[in-house]
N, C-alpha and C positions, 0 to 999 in steps of 0.2 A: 540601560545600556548593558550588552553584554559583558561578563567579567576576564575573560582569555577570548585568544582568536578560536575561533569554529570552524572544525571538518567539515559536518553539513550542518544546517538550519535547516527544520523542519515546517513546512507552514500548511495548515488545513485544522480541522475541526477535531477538536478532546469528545471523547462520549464513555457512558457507563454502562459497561452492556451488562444484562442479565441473561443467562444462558437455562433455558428452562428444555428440561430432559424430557422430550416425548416417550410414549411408550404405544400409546394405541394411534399410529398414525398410516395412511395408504401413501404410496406415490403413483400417479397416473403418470403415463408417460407418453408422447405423441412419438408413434415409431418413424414418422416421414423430418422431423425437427430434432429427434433427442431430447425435447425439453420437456420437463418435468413440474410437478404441481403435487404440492403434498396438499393431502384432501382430511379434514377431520369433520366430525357430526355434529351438522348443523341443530341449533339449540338445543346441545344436550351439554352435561359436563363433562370434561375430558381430562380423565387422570394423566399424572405428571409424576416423573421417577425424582425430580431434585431440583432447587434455583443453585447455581453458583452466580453470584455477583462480581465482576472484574473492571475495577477501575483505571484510568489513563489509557485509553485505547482508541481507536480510529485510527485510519490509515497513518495519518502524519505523529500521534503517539509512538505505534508500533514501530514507526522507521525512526524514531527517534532513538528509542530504546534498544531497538535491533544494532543500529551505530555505536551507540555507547558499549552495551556489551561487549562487541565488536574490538572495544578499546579508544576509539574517536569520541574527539570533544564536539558534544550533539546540543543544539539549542531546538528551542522551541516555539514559536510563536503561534499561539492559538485563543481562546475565548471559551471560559469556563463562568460558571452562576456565583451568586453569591451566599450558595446554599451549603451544606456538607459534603455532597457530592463531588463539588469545587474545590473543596478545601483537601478533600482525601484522593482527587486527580492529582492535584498537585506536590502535597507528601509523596505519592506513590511513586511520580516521574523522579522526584528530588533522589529516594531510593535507589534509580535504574540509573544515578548519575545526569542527567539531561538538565539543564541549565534550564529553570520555569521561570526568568528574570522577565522576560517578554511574553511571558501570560497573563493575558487582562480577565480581569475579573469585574463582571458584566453587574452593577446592581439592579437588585429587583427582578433578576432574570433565574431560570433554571441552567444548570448545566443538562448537554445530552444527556439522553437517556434513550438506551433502545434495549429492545427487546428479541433474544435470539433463540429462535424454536427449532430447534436440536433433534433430529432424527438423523439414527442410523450415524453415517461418517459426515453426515454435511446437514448445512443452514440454511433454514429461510429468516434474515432478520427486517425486525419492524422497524421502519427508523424513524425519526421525528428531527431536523435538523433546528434548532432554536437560531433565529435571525435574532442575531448579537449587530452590534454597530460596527464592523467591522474598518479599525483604522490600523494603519501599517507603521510601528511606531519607529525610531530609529535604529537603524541597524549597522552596527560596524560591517566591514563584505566578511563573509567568510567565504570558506574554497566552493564550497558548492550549497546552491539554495535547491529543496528537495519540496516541492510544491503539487497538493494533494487536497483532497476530499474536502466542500465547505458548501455551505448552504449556499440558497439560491438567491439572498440578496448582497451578492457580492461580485456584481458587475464592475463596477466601476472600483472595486478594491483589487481585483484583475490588472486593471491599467496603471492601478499605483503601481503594484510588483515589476510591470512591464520595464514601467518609469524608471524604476530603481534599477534593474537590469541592465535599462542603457545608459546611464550615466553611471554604473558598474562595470565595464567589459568582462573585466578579469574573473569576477564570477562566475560557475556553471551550473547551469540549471538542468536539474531531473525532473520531470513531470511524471505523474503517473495522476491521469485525469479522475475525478468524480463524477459521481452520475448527474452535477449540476453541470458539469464544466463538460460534460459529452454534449448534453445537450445546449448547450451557447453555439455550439458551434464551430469549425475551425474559422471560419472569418474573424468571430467574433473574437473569438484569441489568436487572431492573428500574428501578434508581436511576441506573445505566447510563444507559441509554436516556433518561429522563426529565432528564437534566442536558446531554443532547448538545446543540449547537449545530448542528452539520452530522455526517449521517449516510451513508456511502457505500459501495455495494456493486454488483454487477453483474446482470443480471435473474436468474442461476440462482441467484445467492447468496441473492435478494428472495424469490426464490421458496423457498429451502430454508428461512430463519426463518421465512415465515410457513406454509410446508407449503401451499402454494398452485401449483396447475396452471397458471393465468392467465398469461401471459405480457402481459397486457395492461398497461405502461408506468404507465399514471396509476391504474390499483387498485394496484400495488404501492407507489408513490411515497405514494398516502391514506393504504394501511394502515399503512405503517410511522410517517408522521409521527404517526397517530394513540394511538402509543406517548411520544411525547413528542419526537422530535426537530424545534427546529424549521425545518432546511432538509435535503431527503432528495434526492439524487445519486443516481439510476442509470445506472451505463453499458453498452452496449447492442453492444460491441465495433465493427464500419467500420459499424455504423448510427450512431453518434453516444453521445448522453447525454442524460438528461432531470433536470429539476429540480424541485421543488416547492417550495415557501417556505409553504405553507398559504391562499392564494388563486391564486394562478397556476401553473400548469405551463409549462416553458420546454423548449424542444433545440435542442443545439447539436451539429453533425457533426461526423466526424472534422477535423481539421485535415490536406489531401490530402497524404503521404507523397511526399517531391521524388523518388525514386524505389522500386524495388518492396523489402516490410519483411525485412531479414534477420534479424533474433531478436526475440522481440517480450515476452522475461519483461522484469517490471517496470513493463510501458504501464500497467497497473491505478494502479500506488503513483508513478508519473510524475503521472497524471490528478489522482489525490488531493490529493498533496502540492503539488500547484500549484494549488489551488484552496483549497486551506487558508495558502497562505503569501501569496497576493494578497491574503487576510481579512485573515491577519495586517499587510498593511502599508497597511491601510484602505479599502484596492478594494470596493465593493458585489458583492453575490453575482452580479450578473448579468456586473459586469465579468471575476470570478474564473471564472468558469462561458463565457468566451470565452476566458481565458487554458490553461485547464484543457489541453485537446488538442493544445494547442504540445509541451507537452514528450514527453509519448507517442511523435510524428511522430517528434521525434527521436530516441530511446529505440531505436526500434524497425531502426535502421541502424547498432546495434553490438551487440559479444556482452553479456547481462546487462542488469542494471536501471540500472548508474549512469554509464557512459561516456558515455552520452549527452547525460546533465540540461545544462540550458541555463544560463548565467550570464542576468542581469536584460535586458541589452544584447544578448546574443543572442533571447533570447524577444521583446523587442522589434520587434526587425530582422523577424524571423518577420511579426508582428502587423504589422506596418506593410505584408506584401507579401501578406498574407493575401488570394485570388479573393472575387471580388465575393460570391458566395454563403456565404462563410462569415461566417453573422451568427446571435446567437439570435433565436431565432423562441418568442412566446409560439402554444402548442398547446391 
C-alpha cells in the first residue's frame, strides 16, 4: 500500500536501456512517406563511439520521474526481475523520489532490457518486453492514474485497471498508448478509452489506431475524442502540438531548443508527463498545454529520457523567457 495520497500513479513497464553511439551509419529515406531506415553492413562489424547504460526508464518510469521532479508525489506500479538490473531500477527510481512500494518483483524473471542505436539526433530502439504476471495490486485512488507502455500479455490486466476506474469515479486517467495497447485496438479498450481524461499520442501513432491515411491534425484529434476521451493531444514532432477539448482545437510549437538537440528519446513521455502533472496541480489545459514543450527542449540536450526533466523552478525560469511567439493559438 502506498505510504501518502498520490498526484499521479504511474503504470506500464520499467526497462534498462543501453544507448550504443553509432558512428558509421546511412539513413535511406522514402521521399513520397518521410520515413526513414538506418541501414548498416550486413555481416561485417560495425564500429561504435560509446555504450551509456540508463536505468528506471520507459514510458511510465520517465512520467514518473518527470512528476516528481516536477515537485508531485509520484507512485509507480510496474514489474522488474529479480536480477541486478531490478534492484538498481529501483534504487534509481527511489533517487528521483517516486514511491517503488507497488513494484513487483518477478522471480526467475529478467528485468527489460533494450537496446538503443543512436545515430545523429535520434533512435532506433530494440525492445524485448518480458511477459511478467501481470496482477494489479491494491491501490489507494490517487488524483490521476497515468497509464502507459506494457507487454503484450496484458489483456485482461487492461480490464482490471478498467474495473478499478469504475468503481473509482473520482480518479482521472491519462493514457498515453503503447505499441501493444495500439494494437488491441480501440474496442478492445473500449472502457479504456471512454474513462480517459486526457488522451496522447503522436500523428503516426493517430493514425495507426485509427488505420487512417489523413495526416490531417483536427480529423484525428475528432475521431479519437469521439471514442470518449475527453481532451485528445497530438504532437506533431519541430511542428509543434495540437489539442482538442471537444469545441476548440488549439497549437502550441515547439518550445526553440537554446541550442542544436543531441538525443532526443523521451521528448514524447517529457511532452506528456508535463502536461499531465500541470492538470495534476490544477493548471487549466490550456495552461498545461504551454507548459508541455518546456521540458522536451530540455530532454533533448542529454543522453536518454531523464537527465534532463526540469524541477518546477526551472521550467519556470524557461516559461518566463519564453520568445514572443511562443503562445497557443486557438486553430
Amino acid at each position: 500500500m502506498l505510504r501518502k495520497q498520490i498526484d499521479i500513479l504511474a503504470i506500464g513497464d520499467t526497462v534498462t536501456d543501453a544507448f550504443i553511439r553509432l558512428r558509421d551509419a546511412n539513413l535511406h529515406c522514402k521521399l513520397d512517406t518521410n520515413a526513414c531506415e538506418i541501414c548498416l553492413p550486413f555481416g561485417d562489424k560495425v564500429p561504435f563511439e560509446y555504450v551509456k547504460v540508463i536505468k528506471a526508464v520507459g514510458n511510465a518510469a520517465n512520467a514518473a520521474v518527470s512528476g516528481a521532479r516536477l515537485g508531485l508525489n509520484v507512485g509507480l506500479i510496474s514489474n522488474v526481475g529479480d536480477d541486478q538490473n531490478g534492484k538498481d531500477c529501483i534504487v534509481e527510481l527511489r533517487k528521483n523520489n517516486v514511491d517503488t512500494s507497488l513494484i513487483k518483483v518477478n522471480k526467475d524473471k529478467p528485468t527489460n532490457y533494450h537496446f538503443v542505436l543512436w545515430y545523429d539526433e535520434d533512435r532506433t530502439i530494440l525492445v524485448n518486453h518480458i511477459e511478467y504476471d501481470y496482477v494489479l495490486p491494491h491501490i489507494d485512488p490517487p488524483k490521476w492514474i497515468y497509464l502507459t507502455s506494457m507487454a503484450s500479455n496484458t489483456r485482461s490486466y487492461h480490464q482490471d485497471i478498467a474495473d478499478y476506474l469504475v468503481a473509482h469515479p473520482k480518479v482521472k486517467l491519462a493514457f498515453q498508448p503503447g505499441t501493444f495497447q495500439m494494437s488491441l485496438g480501440i474496442e478492445e479498450l473500449k472502457r479504456i478509452y471512454e474513462r480517459t481524461e486526457l488522451f496522447i499520442v503522436n500523428v503516426e501513432e493517430a493514425q495507426r489506431i485509427l488505420h487512417a491515411k489523413t495526416r490531417d491534425v483536427k480529423i484525428l484529434l475528432k475521431k479519437i475524442h469521439e471514442y470518449g476521451p475527453k481532451l485528445v493531444a497530438i504532437t506533431d514532432s519541430i511542428q509543434g502540438a495540437y489539442l482538442y477539448d471537444g469545441e476548440h482545437y488549439y497549437h502550441v510549437p515547439m518550445y526553440p531548443d537554446p541550442k542544436e538537440a543531441f538525443e532526443r528519446t523521451g521528448c514524447g513521455d517529457a511532452w506528456s508527463s508535463t502536461f499531465v502533472s500541470a492538470l495534476a496541480m490544477g493548471k487549466s489545459h490550456l495552461e498545461a498545454l504551454i507548459w508541455a514543450p518546456i521540458n522536451p527542449m530540455s530532454v533533448a540536450q542529454f543522453i536518454g529520457a531523464q537527465e534532463g526533466l526540469l524541477s518546477l523552478e526551472q521550467l519556470e525560469w524557461w516559461l518566463e523567457r519564453a520568445p514572443a511567439d511562443y503562445k497557443v493559438k486557438e486553430i
